[in-house]
N, C-alpha and C positions, 0 to 999 in steps of 0.2 A: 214580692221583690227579693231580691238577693239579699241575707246578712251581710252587714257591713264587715270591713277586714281591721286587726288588730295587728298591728308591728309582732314581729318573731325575734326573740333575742339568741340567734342562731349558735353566737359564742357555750352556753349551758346547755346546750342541746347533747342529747346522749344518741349518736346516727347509727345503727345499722341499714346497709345498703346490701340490698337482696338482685342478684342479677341471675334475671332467666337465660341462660345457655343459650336455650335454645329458640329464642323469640325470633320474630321474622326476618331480622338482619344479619341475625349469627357474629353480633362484633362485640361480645359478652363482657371480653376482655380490655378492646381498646374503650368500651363505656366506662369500664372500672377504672381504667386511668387514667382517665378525664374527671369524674367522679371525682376521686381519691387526689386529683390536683387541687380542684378548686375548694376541697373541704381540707384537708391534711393544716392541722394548725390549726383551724380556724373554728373548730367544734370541743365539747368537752371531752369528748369517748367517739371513735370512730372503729366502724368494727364492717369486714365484707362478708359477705354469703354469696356464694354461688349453686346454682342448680341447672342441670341438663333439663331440656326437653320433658316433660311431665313430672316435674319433681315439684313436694307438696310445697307450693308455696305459701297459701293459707299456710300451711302447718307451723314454717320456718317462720314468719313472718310474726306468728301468735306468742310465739317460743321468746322468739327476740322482746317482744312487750314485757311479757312473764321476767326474763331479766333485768328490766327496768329501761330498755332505752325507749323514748319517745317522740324520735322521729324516725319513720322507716322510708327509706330512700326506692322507689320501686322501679327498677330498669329492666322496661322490655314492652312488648303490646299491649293492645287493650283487655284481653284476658287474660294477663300478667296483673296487670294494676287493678282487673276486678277481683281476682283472687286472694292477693295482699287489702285491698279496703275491705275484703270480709274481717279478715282479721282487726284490721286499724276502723273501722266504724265501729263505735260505742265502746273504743277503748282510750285511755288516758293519751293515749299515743298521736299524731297528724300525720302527713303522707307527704313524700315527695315523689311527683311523677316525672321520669325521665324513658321519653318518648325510642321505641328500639326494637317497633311493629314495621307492619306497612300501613297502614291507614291510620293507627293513632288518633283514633277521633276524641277519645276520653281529653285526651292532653291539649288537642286545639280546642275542646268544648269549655277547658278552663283559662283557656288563653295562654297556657306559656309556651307555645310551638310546638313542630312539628320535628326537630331536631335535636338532638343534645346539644349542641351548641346553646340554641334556644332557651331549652327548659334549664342549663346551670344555670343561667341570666337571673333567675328565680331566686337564688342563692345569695347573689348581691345585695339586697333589698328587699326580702322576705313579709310579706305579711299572710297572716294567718287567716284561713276562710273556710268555714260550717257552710258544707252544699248538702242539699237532698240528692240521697241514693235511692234506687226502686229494687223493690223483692217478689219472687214469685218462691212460692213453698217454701220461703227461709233461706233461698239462695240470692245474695243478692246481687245484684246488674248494674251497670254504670251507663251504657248506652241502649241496650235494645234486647229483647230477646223474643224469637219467631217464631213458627210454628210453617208448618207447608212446603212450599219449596226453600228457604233460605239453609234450610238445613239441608237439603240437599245439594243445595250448592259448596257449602262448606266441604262435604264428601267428596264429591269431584274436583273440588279446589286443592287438596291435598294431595290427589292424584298428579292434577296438571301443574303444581310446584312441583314434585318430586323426577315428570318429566321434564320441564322447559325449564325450571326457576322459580323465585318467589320476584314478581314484579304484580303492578295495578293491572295490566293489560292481561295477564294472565286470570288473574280474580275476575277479570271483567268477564272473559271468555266461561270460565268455569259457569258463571251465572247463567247465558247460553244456550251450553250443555246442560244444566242440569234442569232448566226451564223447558229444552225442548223434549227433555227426557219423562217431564212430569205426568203422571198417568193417574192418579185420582186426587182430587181435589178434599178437603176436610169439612164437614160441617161443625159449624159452631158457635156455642148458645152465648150471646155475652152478657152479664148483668152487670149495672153501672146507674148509680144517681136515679138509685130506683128503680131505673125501664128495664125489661128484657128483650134483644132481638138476638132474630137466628140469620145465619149466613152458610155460604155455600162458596167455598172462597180456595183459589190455590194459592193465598201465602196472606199471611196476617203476623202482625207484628207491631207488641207495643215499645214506645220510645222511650227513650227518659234522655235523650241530648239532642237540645236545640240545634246545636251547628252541624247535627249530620243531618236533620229536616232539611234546614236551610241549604245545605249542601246538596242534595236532592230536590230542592223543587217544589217538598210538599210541605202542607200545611201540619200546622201544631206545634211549631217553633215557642211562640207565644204562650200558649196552654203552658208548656213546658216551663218558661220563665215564670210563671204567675205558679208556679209551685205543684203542677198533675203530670198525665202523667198520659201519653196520645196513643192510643189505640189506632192502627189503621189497615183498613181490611182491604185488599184487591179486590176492587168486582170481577176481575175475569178468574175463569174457572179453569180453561185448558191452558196450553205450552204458546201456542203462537198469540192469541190474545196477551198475555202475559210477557211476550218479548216485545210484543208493540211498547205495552209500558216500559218496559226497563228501557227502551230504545230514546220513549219521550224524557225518561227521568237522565238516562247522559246527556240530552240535549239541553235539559231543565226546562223541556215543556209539558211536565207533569200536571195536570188539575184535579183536585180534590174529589171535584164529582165527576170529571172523567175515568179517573184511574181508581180510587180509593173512596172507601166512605169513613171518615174521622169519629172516633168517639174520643174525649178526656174526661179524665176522673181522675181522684186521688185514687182512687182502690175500683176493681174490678173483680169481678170471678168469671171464668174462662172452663167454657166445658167443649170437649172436642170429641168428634167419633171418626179414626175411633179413638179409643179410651187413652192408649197407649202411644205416647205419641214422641218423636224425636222434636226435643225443641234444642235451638239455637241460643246460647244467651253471650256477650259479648264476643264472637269471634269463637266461642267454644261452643260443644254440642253431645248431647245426653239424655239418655230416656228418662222421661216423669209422664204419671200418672195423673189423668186430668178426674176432679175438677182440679184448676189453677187457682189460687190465689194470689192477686197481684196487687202492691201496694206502695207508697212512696211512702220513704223514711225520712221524715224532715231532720235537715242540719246532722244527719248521721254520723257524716265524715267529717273529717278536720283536715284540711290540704293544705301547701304554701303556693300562693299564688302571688306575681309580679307587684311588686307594690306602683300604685294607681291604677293597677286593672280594676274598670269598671265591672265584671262580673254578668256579664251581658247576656252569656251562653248557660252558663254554668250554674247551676240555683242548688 
């Protein structure tokens, strides 16, 4: 079950507020002065950061704690806010997420929206919440991170923003393209709760947020909330089996044993061939050498979340 939440006395809070540039919206600046309205006054120590498009955020975000402030304001997508909770899990410090992606699943997995408008609301009535983060090699994840074709989609995906736009429909397409373009499939060893099986799979991907399950269709929602951590493997091997699913999963007629075969666990090891492999981890994408290890970090992070949010998604 979810930690209960503990009031935030926002007035003695020391804020630095880190805005990615370059995050899916590109609105860096009118974020910050929204931001900087509804806190101006009303914190101990207010302090902005800003960063273009690949600028270290961990890095900035680590820097700001080291100074002593211990709330870090994180404005921008989901591998914006994974980057800053590296730094902010298992530091004195908490997080604020203000949503400034396209999908933003981190932000609606903890309930404060999909908008800035939204996640200020957080602001008003603040209470403090310890969720479980998941890690693979010491990197650590907030929603997901894949193996196969997701990352490949990613690749195409940056192509097909930089020609038509950054929109959903766009992302949609890119996955597509990059599914029909898929040409070998990965085999891979999984061990978990003792058993070991092997698979032979074009895209596998373990979760760690309930609300983008549920949002999709499949199953492990629940695993998720009960504190592990869902493995889910595609049975299909080629490009067009594999658009049939993604075709069921927008309609949300995705099944388990149709599309996917589900493992959960707190911790996992993950061997793939080949060895070398592009994995995908929140909306970002980077070589690691398998074996994987993957694992959920209980209570890691420290967030603010809506006071009465039930905690539904978010563990």
């Amino acid at each position: 079950m979810p930690p209960s939440d503990s009031a935030f006395d926002l007035a003695k809070a020391h804020v630095c507020v880190i805005v990615n540039q370059g995050s899916g919206r590109k609105a860096g600046d009118s974020i910050a002065d929204q931001i900087r309205e509804r806190l101006q006054g009303r914190v101990a120590r207010l302090d902005f950061r800003r960063t273009p498009k690949g600028g270290d955020l961990t890095g900035i975000a680590r820097h700001a704690i080291g100074q002593g402030f211990d709330l870090i304001v994180a404005a921008g997508g989901d591998g914006t806010q994974a980057a800053i909770a590296s730094a902010v899990a298992g530091s004195p410090a908490a997080m604020v997420v203000i949503p400034g992606g396209t999908f933003n699943y981190f932000a609606r997995d903890l309930g404060v929206g999909e908008t800035v408008e939204q996640a200020l609301a957080v602001l008003d009535a603040p209470h403090l919440r310890r969720i479980h983060v998941g890690e693979i090699n010491g990197l650590l994840f907030l929603n997901n991170v894949s193996f196969g074709a997701y990352p490949e989609i990613l690749k195409r995906r940056e192509d097909i923003y930089k020609r038509w736009g950054r929109s959903r429909v766009a992302a949609y397409w890119s996955a597509v393209v990059a599914m029909w373009n898929l040409r070998h499939p990965i085999r891979l060893v999984v061990r978990a709760n003792g058993t070991e099986r092997r698979f032979k799979t074009a895209l596998a991907f373990v979760a760690k947020s309930a609300y983008q399950l549920d949002s999709f269709g499949l199953d492990g929602a629940e695993d998720i909330r009960q504190g592990r951590l869902a493995l889910l493997v595609a049975r299909a091997r080629r490009p067009w089996p594999l658009i049939r699913s993604a075709l069921r999963l927008a309609f949300g007629k995705s099944a388990r044993y149709q599309d996917f075969d589900l493992i959960s666990a707190e911790e996992f090891t993950l061997e793939t061939e080949p060895r070398h492999e592009y994995v995908a981890h929140d909306g970002e994408k980077l070589w690691m050498d398998s074996p994987f290890s993957v694992r959920v970090l209980p209570q890691a992070l420290a967030v603010l979340v809506p006071s009465g949010s039930n905690g539904r998604d978010a563990t």
